[in-house]
N, C-alpha and C positions, 0 to 999 in steps of 0.2 A: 504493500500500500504506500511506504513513503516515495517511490516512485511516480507512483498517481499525484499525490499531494505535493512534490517536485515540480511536477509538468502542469499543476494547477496553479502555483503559486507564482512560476514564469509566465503562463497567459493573462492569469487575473493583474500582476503588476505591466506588462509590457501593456494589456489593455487600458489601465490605468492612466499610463503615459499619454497614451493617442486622446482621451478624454480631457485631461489636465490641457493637450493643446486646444483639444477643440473649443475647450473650456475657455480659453486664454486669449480673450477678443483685445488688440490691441487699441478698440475705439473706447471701449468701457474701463475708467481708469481703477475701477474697483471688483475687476474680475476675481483677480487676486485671492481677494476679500472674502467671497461670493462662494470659492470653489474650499478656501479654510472654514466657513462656517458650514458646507457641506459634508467635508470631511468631519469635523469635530460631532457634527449631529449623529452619521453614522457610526463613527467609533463610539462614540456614549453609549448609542443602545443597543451593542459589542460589549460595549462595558458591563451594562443592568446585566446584560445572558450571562456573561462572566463571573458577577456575582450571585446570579441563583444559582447556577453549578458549581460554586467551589465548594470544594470538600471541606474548607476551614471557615471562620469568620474574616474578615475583613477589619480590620483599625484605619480610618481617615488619618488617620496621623500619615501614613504610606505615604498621602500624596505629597504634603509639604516635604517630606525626607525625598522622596522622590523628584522632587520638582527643577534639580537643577539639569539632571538629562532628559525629563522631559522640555521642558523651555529650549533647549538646544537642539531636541529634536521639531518641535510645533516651529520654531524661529525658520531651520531650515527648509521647512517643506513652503510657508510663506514666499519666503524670499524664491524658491524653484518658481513657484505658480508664476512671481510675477514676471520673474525671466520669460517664462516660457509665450509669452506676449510679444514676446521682439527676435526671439534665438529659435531657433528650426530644433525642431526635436529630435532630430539625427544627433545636434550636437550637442545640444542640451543632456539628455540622458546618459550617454556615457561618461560623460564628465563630472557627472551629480553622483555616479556609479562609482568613481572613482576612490570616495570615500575609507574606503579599505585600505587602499597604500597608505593614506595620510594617519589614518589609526596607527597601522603598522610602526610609522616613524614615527610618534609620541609611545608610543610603549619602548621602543629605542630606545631615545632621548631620552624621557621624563621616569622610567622605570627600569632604563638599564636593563633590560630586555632582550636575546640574543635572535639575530633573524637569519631564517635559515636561507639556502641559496634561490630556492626555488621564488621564495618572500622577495628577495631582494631582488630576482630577475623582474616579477612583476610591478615591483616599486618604481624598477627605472624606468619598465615600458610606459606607465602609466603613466609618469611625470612627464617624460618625454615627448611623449603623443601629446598631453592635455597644454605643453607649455609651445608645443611648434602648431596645435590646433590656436593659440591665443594670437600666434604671429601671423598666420594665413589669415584669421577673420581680424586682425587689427588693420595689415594691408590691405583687404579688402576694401572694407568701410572707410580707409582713407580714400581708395582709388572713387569710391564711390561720392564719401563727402565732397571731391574735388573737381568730379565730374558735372553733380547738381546744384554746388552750392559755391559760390566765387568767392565767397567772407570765412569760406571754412568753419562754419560755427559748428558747435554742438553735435557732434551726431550719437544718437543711442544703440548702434550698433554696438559696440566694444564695451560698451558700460553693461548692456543686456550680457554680453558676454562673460563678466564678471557675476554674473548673478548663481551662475552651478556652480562656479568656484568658491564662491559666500556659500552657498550653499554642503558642499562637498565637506568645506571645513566647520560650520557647525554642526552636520551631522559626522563628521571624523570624532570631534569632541566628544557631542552624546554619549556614540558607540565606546568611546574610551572611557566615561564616566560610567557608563552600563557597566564594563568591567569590574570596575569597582565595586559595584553594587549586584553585582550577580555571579561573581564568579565562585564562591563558597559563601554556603552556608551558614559556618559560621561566624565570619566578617562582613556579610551583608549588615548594613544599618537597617536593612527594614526590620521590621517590630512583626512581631506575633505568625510570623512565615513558620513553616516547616520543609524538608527538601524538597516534597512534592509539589507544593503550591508557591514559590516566593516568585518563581517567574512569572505566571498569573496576577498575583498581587504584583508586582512591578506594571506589567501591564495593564489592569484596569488602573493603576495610578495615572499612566500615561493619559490614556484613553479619558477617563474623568478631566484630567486639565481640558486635557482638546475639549470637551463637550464645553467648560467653564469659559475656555477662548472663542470658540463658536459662538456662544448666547453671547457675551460684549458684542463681538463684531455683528451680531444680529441685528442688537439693539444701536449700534452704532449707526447702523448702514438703514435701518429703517424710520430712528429719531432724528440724529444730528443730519444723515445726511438726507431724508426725506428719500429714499427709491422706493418703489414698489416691487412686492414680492413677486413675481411673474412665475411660477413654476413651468407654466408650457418652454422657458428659453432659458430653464436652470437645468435640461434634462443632459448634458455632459456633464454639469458639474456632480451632479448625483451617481451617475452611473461611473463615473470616477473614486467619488466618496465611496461605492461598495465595492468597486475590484480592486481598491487599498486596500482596506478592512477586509476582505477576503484573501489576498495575496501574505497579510498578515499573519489570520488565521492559520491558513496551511502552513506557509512558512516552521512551524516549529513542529508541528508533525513531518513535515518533509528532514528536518533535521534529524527526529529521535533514530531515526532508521538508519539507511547507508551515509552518513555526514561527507564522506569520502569522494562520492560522485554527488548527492543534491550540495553541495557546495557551491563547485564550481559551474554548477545547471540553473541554478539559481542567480549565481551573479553574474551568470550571461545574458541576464534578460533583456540587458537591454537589446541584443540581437532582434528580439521579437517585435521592441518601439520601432526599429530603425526600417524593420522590414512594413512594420503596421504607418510608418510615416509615409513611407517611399509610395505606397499602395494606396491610402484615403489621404493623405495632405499634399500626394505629388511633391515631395520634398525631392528635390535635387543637391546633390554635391559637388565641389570640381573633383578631381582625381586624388591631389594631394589632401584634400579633407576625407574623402574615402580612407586613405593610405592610414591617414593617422588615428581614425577611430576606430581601424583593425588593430593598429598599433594598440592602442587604447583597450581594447574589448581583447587583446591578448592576454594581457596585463594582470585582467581581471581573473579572469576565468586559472592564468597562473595561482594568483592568491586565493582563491576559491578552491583549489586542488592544493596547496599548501595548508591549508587551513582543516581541510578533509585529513589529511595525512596527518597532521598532526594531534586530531579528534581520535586517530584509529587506539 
């Protein structure tokens, strides 16, 4: 079965992606907004199923202890949405995916941490690919800026481009605080867990902030900024919000199984965005952006198979 839940957890996120673009109207300045308080609603009531099935009780206290990898992860997926408004989801995704090398390199650094060869092939592809994809769309967007604009002002090309990189590095963060908080039992700071349940309880911790961020920006986007709810022209943002929360779900049943192969099967997904852009967004590439998001998506799928191997 964690094979099934592997290959579920690659389509429900790679689907996700294509949503999140569809989602991601560059004329509505608060799409952004729109597709976090979709997410946060869904994961909430992800949350409630959560808590009628755990086998333990639940302590609110979780969430505050929890809250500083949550906030790094809610910050990061923000900042994606709004990128993904200006940057083509070919490149957007793998670079947001990239996240794994840069953990990789703060467990180095910050914890002295030893990385094996396999780790370190993929750290460089990834860097590599994500810093010559930064040079091809910086060139670009000049040759562009200079073609339609005589004053050279402003242009949001290369700024949007910055946005999976913000992104990449606050979810590197999270993931690295996650470690902290779930790698043993008994040094997690959460309160009242047991082994079977503390990563559930971290979860619904997660998930409740999201819901707490969604209602704000609800009440934000419906008082202050006066929109109306339109559901008929929210239906990406929602069908986005459940193949997160779904890709989620499986996600850790695809793990309990072969870690070894759903690893690096999972952190290829973004293969399936790149394919799902190319086919419904007509997204096109030049060659050398091709070149570098193999680059990129090698990288991965290396750390994803290093990370298996070292589960075994």
């Amino acid at each position: 079965m964690w094979f099934v839940y592997a290959l579920l957890c690659i389509l429900a996120w790679g689907g996700a992606d294509l949503f999140y673009k569809k989602a991601a109207d560059p004329e509505d300045r608060n799409s952004h907004l729109w597709t976090s308080v979709a997410v946060g609603l869904v994961m909430g009531l992800h949350a409630l199923y959560l808590l009628l099935t755990l086998e333990g009780s639940y302590d609110p206290k979780n969430m505050f202890i929890y809250l500083p990898v949550s906030v790094m992860y809610i910050l990061s997926m923000v900042v994606g949405y709004f990128g993904l408004r200006y940057l083509l989801l070919s490149i957007s995704s793998p670079i947001q995916n990239s996240s794994g090398a840069l953990t990789c390199i703060l467990c180095l650094v910050v914890l002295g941490q030893a990385m094996d060869a396999l780790s370190a092939v993929g750290v460089v592809l990834i860097s590599v690919g994500v810093f010559l994809l930064g040079v091809i769309e910086y060139r670009k967007d000049k040759a562009e800026t200079q073609m339609t604009e005589a004053d050279k002002k402003y242009s949001i090309g290369f700024v949007a481009f910055l946005m999976p990189i913000i992104y990449c590095i606050l979810d590197a963060l999270g993931t690295f605080l996650d470690a902290y908080y779930l790698d043993d039992i008994e040094t997690t700071p959460l309160v009242g867990v047991t082994e079977a349940d503390f990563e559930n309880v971290a979860n619904i911790s997660y998930e409740l902030t999201f819901l707490i961020v969604a209602i704000i920006l609800l009440v934000y986007l419906l008082v202050i900024k006066k929109e109306r709810l339109e559901l008929k022209k929210k239906g990406s943002h929602v069908a986005a919000a459940v193949l997160e929360t779904a890709g989620q779900a499986t996600y850790v049943f695809a793990m309990s199984g072969q870690g070894v192969i759903a690893a690096p099967m999972i952190g290829a997904y973004s293969i399936v965005s790149l394919i799902l852009a190319r086919i419904f967004e007509k997204e096109k590439l030049t060659k050398r952006q091709y070149i570098m998001v193999a680059v990129v998506m090698a990288g991965i799928i290396l750390l994803g198979v290093a990370e298996g191997l070292a589960e075994e």
